[in-house]
C-alpha positions in Angstrom: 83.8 71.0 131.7 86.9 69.3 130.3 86.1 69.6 127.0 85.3 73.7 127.1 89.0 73.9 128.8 90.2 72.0 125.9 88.7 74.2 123.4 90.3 77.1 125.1 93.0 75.2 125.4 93.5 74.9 121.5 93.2 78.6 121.1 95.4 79.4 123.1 98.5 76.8 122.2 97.5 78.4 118.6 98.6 81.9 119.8 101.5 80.6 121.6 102.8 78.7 118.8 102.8 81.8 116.5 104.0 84.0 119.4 107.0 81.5 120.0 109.1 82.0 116.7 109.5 85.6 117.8 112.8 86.3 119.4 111.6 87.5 123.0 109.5 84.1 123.4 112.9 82.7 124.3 113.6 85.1 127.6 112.0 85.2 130.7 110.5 88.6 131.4 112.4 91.1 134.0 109.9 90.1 137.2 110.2 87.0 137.0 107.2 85.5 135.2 107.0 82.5 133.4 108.2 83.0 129.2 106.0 81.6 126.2 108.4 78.8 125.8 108.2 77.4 129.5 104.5 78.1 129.5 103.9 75.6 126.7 106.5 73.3 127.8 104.6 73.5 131.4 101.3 72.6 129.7 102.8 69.7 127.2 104.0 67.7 130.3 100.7 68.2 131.8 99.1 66.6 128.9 101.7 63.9 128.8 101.2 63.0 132.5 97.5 63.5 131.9 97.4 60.8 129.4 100.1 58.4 130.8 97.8 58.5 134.7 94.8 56.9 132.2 96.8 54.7 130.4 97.9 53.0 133.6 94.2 53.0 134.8 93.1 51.5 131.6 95.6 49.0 132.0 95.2 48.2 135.7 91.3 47.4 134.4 92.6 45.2 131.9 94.5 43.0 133.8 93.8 42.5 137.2 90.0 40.5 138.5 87.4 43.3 138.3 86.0 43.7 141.5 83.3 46.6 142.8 85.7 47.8 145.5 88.4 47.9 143.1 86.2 49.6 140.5 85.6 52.1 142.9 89.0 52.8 143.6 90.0 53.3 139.7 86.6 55.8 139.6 88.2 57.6 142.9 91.5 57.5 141.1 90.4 59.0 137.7 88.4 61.7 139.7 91.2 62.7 141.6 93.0 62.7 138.2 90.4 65.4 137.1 90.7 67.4 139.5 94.2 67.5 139.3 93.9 68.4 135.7 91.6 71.2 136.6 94.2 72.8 139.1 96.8 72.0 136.8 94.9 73.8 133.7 93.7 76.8 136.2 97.4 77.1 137.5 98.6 77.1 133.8 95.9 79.8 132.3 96.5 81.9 135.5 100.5 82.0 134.2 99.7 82.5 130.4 96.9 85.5 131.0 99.8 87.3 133.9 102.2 86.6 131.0 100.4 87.9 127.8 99.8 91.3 127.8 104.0 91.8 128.8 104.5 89.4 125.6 102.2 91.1 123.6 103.9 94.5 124.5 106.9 93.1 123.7 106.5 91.5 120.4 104.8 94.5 118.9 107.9 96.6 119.6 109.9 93.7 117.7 107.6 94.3 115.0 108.1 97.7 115.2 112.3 97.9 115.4 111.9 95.2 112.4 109.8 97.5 110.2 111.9 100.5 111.2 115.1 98.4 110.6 113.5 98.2 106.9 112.8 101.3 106.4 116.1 102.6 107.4 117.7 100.2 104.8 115.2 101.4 102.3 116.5 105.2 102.8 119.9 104.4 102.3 119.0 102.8 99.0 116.8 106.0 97.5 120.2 108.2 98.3 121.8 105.5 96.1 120.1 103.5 93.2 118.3 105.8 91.0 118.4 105.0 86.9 117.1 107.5 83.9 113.7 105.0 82.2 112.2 105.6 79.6 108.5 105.5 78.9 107.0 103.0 76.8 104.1 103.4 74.3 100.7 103.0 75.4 98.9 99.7 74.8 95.5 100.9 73.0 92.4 99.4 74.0 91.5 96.5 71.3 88.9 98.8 68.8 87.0 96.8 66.5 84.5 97.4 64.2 80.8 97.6 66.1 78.0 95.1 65.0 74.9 96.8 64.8 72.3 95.2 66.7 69.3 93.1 65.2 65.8 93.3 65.5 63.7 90.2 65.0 61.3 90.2 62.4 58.1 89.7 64.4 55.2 87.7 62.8 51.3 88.4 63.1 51.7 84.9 65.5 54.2 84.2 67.7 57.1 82.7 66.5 58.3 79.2 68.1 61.0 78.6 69.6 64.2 76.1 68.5 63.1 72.7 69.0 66.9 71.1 68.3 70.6 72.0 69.6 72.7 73.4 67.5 76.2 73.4 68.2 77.6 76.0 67.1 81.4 75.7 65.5 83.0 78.2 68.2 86.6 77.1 69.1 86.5 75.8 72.7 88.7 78.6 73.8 87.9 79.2 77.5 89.1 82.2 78.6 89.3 82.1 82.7 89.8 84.8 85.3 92.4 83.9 88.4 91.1 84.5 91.7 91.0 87.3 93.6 94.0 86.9 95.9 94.1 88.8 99.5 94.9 92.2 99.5 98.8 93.1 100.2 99.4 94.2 103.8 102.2 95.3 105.9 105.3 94.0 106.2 104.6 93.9 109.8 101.3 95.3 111.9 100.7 98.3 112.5 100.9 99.6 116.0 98.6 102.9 117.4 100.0 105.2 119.1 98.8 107.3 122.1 98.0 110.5 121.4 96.5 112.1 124.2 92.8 113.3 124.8 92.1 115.4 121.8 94.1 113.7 118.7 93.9 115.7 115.4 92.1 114.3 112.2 91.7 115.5 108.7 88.7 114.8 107.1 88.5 114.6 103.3 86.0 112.2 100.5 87.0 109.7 98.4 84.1 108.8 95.6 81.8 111.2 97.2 82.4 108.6 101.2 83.2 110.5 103.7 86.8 109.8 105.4 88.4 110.8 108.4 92.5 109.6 109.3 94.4 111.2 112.2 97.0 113.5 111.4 98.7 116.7 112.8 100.5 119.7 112.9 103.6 118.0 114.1 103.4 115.5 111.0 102.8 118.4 108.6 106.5 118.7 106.7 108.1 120.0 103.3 110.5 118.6 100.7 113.2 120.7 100.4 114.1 119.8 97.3 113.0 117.2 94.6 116.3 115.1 95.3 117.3 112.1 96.4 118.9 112.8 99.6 115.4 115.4 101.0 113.7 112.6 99.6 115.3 109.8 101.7 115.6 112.0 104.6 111.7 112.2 105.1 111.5 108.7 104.3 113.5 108.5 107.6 110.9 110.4 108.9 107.7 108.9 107.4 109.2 105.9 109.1 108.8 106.8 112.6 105.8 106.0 114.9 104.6 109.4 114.3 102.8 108.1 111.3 101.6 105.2 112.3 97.7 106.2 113.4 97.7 108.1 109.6 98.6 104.8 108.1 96.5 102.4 110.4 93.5 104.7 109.7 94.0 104.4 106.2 94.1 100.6 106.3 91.1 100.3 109.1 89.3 102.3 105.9 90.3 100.2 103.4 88.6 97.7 105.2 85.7 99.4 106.6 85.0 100.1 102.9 86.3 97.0 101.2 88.0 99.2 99.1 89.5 97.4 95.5 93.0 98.3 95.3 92.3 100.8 92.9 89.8 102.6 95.5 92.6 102.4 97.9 95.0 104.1 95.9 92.5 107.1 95.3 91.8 107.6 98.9 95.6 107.4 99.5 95.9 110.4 97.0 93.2 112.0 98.6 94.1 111.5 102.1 97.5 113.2 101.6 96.2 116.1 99.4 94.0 116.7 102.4 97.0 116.8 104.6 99.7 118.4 102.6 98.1 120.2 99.6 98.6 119.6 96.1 102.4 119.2 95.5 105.3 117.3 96.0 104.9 116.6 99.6 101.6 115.0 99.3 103.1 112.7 96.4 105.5 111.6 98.5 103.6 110.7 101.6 101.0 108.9 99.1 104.3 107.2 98.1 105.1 106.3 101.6 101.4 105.0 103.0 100.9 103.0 99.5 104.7 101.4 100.2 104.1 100.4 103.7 100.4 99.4 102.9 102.0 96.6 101.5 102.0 97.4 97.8 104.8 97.6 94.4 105.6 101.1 94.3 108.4 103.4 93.0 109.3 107.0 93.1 110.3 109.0 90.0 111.4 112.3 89.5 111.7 114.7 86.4 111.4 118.6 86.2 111.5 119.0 89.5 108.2 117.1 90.5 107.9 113.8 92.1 106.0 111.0 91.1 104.6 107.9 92.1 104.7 105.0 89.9 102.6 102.1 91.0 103.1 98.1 90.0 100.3 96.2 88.1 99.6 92.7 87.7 97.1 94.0 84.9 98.1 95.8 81.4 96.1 99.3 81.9 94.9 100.5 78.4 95.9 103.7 76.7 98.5 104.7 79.5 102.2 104.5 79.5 104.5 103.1 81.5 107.2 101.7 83.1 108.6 97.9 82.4 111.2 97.5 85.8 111.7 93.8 86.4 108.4 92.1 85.1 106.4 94.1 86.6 104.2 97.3 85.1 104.8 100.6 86.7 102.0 103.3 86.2 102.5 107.2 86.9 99.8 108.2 89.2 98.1 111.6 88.1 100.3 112.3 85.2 102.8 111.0 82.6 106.8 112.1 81.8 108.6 110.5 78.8 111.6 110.1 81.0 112.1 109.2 84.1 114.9 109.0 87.0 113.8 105.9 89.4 114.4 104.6 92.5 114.2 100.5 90.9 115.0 98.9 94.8 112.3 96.8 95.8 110.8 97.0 99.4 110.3 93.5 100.8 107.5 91.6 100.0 105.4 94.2 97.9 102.6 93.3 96.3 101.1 94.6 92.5 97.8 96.2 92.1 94.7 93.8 91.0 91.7 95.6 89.4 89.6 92.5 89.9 86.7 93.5 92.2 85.7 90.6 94.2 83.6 92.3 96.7 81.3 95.2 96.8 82.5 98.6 97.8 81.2 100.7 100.1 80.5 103.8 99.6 78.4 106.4 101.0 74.9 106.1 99.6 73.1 109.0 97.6 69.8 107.5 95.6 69.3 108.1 92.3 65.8 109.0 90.7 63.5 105.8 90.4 64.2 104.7 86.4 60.9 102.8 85.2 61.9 99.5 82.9 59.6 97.5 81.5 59.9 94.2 78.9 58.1 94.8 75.4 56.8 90.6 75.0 56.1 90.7 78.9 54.5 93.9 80.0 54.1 92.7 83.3 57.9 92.7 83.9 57.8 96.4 84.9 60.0 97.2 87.5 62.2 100.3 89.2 65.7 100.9 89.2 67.8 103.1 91.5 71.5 103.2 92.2 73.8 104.9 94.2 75.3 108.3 92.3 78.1 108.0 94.6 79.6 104.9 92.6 79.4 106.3 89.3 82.5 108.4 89.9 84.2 105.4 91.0 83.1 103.7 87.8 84.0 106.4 85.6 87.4 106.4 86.9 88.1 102.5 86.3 90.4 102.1 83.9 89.7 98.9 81.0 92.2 96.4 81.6 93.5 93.2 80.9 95.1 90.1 82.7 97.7 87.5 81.6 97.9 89.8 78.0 94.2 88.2 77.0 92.2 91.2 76.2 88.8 89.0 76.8 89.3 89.3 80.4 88.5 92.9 80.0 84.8 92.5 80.3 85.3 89.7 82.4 86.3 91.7 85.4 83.3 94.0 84.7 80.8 91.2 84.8 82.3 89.8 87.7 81.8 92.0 90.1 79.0 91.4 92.7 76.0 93.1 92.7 75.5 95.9 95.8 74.1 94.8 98.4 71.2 98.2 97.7 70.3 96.9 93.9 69.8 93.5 95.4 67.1 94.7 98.3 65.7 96.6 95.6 65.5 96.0 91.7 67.3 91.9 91.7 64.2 91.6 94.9 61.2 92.5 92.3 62.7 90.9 89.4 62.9 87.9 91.3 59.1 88.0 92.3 58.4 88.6 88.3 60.2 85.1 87.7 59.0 83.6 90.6 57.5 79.9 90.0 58.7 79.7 86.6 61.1 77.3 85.1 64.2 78.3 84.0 63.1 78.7 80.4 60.2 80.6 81.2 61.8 82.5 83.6 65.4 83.2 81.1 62.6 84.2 78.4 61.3 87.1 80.3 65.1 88.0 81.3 66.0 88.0 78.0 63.7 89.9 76.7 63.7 92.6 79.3 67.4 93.1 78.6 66.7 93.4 74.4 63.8 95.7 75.1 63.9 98.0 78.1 66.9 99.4 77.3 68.0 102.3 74.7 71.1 100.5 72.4 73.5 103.1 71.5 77.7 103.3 70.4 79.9 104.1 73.0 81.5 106.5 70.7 78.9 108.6 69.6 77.7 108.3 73.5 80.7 108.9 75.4 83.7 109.4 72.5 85.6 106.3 72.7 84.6 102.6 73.7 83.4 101.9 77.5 82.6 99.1 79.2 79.4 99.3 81.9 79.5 97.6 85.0 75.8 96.4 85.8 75.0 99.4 87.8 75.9 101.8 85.5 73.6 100.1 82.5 70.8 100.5 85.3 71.3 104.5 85.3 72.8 105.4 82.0 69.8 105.7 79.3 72.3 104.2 76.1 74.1 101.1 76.1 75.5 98.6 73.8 76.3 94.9 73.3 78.8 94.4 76.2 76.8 96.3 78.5 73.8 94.4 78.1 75.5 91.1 78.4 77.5 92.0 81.3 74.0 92.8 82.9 72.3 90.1 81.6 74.7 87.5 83.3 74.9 88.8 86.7 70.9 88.7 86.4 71.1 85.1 85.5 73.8 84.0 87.9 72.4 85.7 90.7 68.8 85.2 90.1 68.8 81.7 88.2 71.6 80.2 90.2 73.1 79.5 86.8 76.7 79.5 85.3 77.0 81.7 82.1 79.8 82.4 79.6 80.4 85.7 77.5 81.0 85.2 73.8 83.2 87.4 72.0 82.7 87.4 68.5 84.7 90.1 66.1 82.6 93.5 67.3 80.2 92.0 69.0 79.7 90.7 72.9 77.0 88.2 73.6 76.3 85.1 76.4 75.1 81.5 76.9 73.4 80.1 79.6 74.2 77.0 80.8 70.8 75.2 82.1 70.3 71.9 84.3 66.6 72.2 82.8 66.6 70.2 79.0 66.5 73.4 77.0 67.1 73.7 73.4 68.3 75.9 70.8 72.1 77.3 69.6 74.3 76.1 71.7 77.9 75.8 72.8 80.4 72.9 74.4 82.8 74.0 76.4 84.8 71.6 78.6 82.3 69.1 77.7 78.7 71.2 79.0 76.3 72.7 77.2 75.4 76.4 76.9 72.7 77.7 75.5 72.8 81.0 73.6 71.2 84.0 75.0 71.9 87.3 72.9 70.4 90.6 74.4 71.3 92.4 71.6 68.9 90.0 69.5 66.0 92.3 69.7 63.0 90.1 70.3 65.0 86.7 70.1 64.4 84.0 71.7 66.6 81.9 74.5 68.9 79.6 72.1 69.0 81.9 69.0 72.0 83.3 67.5 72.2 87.0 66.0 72.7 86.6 62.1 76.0 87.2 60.9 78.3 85.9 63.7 81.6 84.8 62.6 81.9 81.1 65.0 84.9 80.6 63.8 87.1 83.4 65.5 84.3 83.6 68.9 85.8 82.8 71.9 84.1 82.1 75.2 84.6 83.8 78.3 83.9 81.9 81.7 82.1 83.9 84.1 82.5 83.1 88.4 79.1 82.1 89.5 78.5 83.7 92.5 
C-alpha cells in the first residue's frame, strides 16, 4: 500500500516542484488554505520523521538483547509508525487536491499577464523599429547534367553475380542529417476561454483535411491602414484572450495532424483566409498565430500590402529573401525587392525545419490500385495505392538544404517515414514476396523491382525543371528518375530489411548502398569503417554489388540515411 502512495507521491512532488518557481507558490491563498510551498515543506518533514522513527527502531534492534516480547513491541511500534504515515500522507493529499485547482487557476492567469506583458512590449516596438531590406538573389537549386540510365546487357544464361569486394575509391565524405528537434511552442500555454453554449467556428481545408478552429463575429476586424501604428494597434488586440480558442485550435491541429512546420504554416494561411478573406487582415493575423505559435517571424510592408516573412533554419531554393541576424526570412505567398521590416525579435522564437520526422495526417482519398511487377521475378507483382490528398502537400514542398550542403536535399526526402496506409498495404505484400529469404535473395528481388517496374523519365521533360519524389509520390507518378528510385529503394530496405543504407551522389547521378550483416559481395564502400554494398536502381537489370558504368568515384559523396 506504501509503495502505490509513494508512486503517487513522486508525481505529485513532480508537479509541485515545477509549480513552486512560479510567483503565487509563495502566498497563501485568500481562505486560508495551505500554499505549494508549505504543502511540500509539510510532506518533507513527514518523510524526515518517517525515516528518523526507523532509524531509531533499527537501532534499538541492534543494540539491546533480542527478546520475543521486545520483538513484538518494535513490530507494534513500526505498525503504529505505518499507520501514522498513512494519516499523515491522507491528511497531506486531502490539502494538496483542496489546494490545486485554486493554484492551477492561479498560475494560468500568471501565464497569461506574462504573455500579455510580452505582447504589449512587442507592440510598442512595431510602432518603432522598422528598417528598408533589401532582397537578396535566389539561391538556384544545384542543376547538373543528368546521367542517362543503363541497361544491362542480358546474356542467353544468367549472368553471375560478383564474387569479390571491391572498394570503390569514393572520398569518405559522410554527409549527416541533424535531428529533428521538438516543434517551437508558446512562450507560455495557452489558456481556453469560455464561450458560452453555442461558440462560433470556421471551417476551412488544408491539403484537401478537413479543419475546423473557433472564431467569431466579435474577432472579425480590419487594418485601417498598412502602417505601423494600425498595425501595432491590432497586435494589441490579437493579444487579448479573445484569440486564444483560435490559436489553441490551431495548435490542438497541428498536433492532431502531426503537421511538419511547413504544413502548419499552410493551414495558418488558410485558417485566417477563411476568417478574414484574402487581404491584409488575414496576413496579419497569420502573422500573429504563427508569432505566438512559437515561431521566427517578421512583418514587412511595401505598396501598401503586408507581408509575412518567416525564419528558416534551411536555405529554400529558387526563392529570395531576407538575411536579418543569421537567420533566413522567406516572404509567404509573394516576393517584393524591398522591404520596410519590423527586425525586433519576439522571445524565444523558433526557425522553420522542413525535416519531416513523422508522418502527416491527412484526410485519406485512395488512389486507383497501380499494378507493379519485377521483370527477373515475375512473381513480385504487387498493388500500389496512395492517398491523393498528400500529393498536393508534396507538390508544394519546396527542395531545400541544411548547414549550406546541397546533399541533404534528397536526404530529407528519403527520410521521411512511410504512412502508416502504404505500410498496411503495399510494404505488407512486399514483405510476404521476401519472406524467408536472406538478405541477398531478398535485396535481389528489391532491386530489381525498383530497375524494372517503374517508367525512368527526366524531371524536365516530365514536370519542366528538376524534382525530387518522396516515396509515395514514385508509387503514383508513372515517370521517375535516378533520385526517385533511390529514395524509394532505401526506405524499402530500411523498413523491410531492417538495414542501414547510404545515398551516393555522383556528378548527375543519385544511387545507394546497402549495408548488410549477411557476408555479401560485390562494389562496395567504407565509410566510418563499415561496409556498403552498392545497390543502383537505375542499373537496369544489375545485380546487388554492381556499379553503373561511368561513375566518376572520385567526386561521389555518401549520404547517411536514419534507419528507422
Amino acid at each position: 500500500m506504501m509503495t502505490q502512495r509513494i508512486t503517487t507521491l513522486l508525481v505529485a512532488l513532480a508537479l509541485i516542484t515545477l509549480a513552486a518557481t512560479a510567483q503565487n507558490a509563495q502566498k497563501s491563498t485568500s481562505n486560508g488554505k495551505k500554499s505549494t510551498i508549505q504543502l511540500t515543506q509539510q510532506y518533507i518533514n513527514f518523510l524526515k520523521k518517517k525515516a528518523q522513527g526507523k532509524q531509531q527502531i533499527a537501532q534499538k534492534r541492534s543494540s539491546d538483547p533480542a527478546t520475543v516480547t521486545r520483538e513484538q513491541k518494535v513490530k507494534e511500534a513500526e505498525s503504529t509508525q505505518e499507520n501514522d504515515a498513512d494519516e499523515s500522507f491522507d491528511d497531506f493529499m486531502g490539502d494538496l487536491n483542496a489546494n490545486f485547482d485554486d493554484f492551477n487557476q492561479s498560475m494560468q492567469q500568471d501565464f497569461e499577464n506574462f504573455r500579455n506583458q510580452i505582447n504589449e512590449a512587442y507592440a510598442n516596438f512595431l510602432r518603432e523599429a522598422w528598417k528598408q531590406f533589401d532582397a537578396d538573389a535566389p539561391i538556384p537549386q544545384p542543376k547538373e547534367k543528368d546521367v542517362p540510365p543503363v541497361i544491362k546487357p542480358q546474356e542467353d544464361k544468367p549472368q553471375p553475380r560478383p564474387q569479390e569486394d571491391r572498394v570503390l575509391p569514393i572520398k569518405p565524405v559522410v554527409v549527416t542529417i541533424p535531428k529533428a528537434e521538438p516543434q517551437p511552442e508558446p512562450i507560455e500555454p495557452i489558456e481556453e476561454q469560455p464561450k458560452g453554449d453555442a461558440p462560433q467556428y470556421v471551417d476551412f481545408t488544408v491539403f484537401g483535411t478537413q479543419c475546423r478552429i473557433r472564431f467569431g463575429d466579435e474577432e472579425r476586424f480590419r487594418l485601417p491602414a498598412v502602417n505601423k501604428d494600425a498595425i501595432a494597434d491590432l497586435w494589441v488586440r490579437l493579444a487579448t484572450p479573445a484569440y486564444n480558442n483560435t490559436l489553441h485550435d490551431c495548435l490542438q491541429l497541428r498536433r492532431d495532424h502531426q503537421f511538419c512546420d511547413w504544413a502548419y504554416l499552410h493551414l495558418l494561411d488558410s485558417a485566417s483566409q477563411a476568417c478574414l478573406g484574402k487581404g491584409n487582415e488575414a496576413t496579419l493575423l497569420m502573422a500573429y498565430l504563427y508569432c505566438q505559435s512559437g515561431y521566427k517571424m517578421r512583418m514587412g510592408i511595401a505598396d501598401n500590402r503586408l507581408f509575412m516573412l518567416f525564419g528558416s533554419k534551411h536555405v529554400l531554393f529558387n526563392r529570395s529573401y531576407y538575411t536579418i541576424g543569421d537567420c533566413y526570412y522567406y516572404p509567404y505567398g509573394g516576393n517584393a525587392e524591398k522591404l520596410y521590416i519590423c527586425e525586433v525579435p519576439f522571445p524565444q522564437e523558433q526557425p522553420l525545419s522542413m525535416l519531416l520526422p513523422q508522418e502527416q495526417r491527412f484526410d485519406y482519398e485512395a488512389s486507383a490500385p497501380r499494378s507493379l511487377k519485377s521483370a527477373a521475378f515475375p512473381k513480385v507483382l504487387v498493388e500500389a495505392t496512395v492517398n491523393k490528398k498528400a500529393l498536393s502537400f508534396y507538390a508544394s514542398y519546396p527542395p531545400s538544404m541544411i548547414n549550406e550542403n546541397q546533399q541533404t536535399l534528397w536526404a530529407m526526402y528519403a527520410n521521411m517515414p512511410m504512412p502508416k496506409a502504404i505500410s498496411q498495404t503495399f510494404m505488407a505484400a512486399m514483405k510476404e514476396k521476401i519472406a524467408g529469404l536472406s538478405q541477398l535473395e531478398a535485396m535481389e528481388r528489391l532491386l530489381n523491382f525498383v530497375q524494372t517496374a517503374f517508367v525512368y523519365e527526366y524531371d524536365d521533360k516530365v514536370w519542366g525543371c528538376d524534382r525530387a519524389f518522396f516515396p509515395e509520390e514514385t508509387l503514383y507518378y508513372p515517370y521517375c528518375d535516378c533520385e526517385d528510385r533511390s529514395i524509394l529503394l532505401s526506405r524499402m530496405v530500411r523498413d523491410l530489411l531492417g538495414l542501414r543504407c547510404v545515398l551516393i551522389h555522383y556528378p548527375g547521378h543519385l544511387a545507394m548502398a546497402v549495408q548488410f550483416t549477411d557476408d555479401v559481395k560485390g562494389d562496395c564502400i567504407m565509410l566510418q569503417g563499415e561496409k556498403f554494398t552498392v545497390c543502383d536502381p537505375t542499373y537496369i537489370g544489375a545485380h546487388v554489388g554492381e556499379t553503373m558504368p561511368g561513375m566518376n568515384n572520385a567526386e561521389a559523396k555518401a549520404i547517411l540515411l536514419e534507419n528507422k
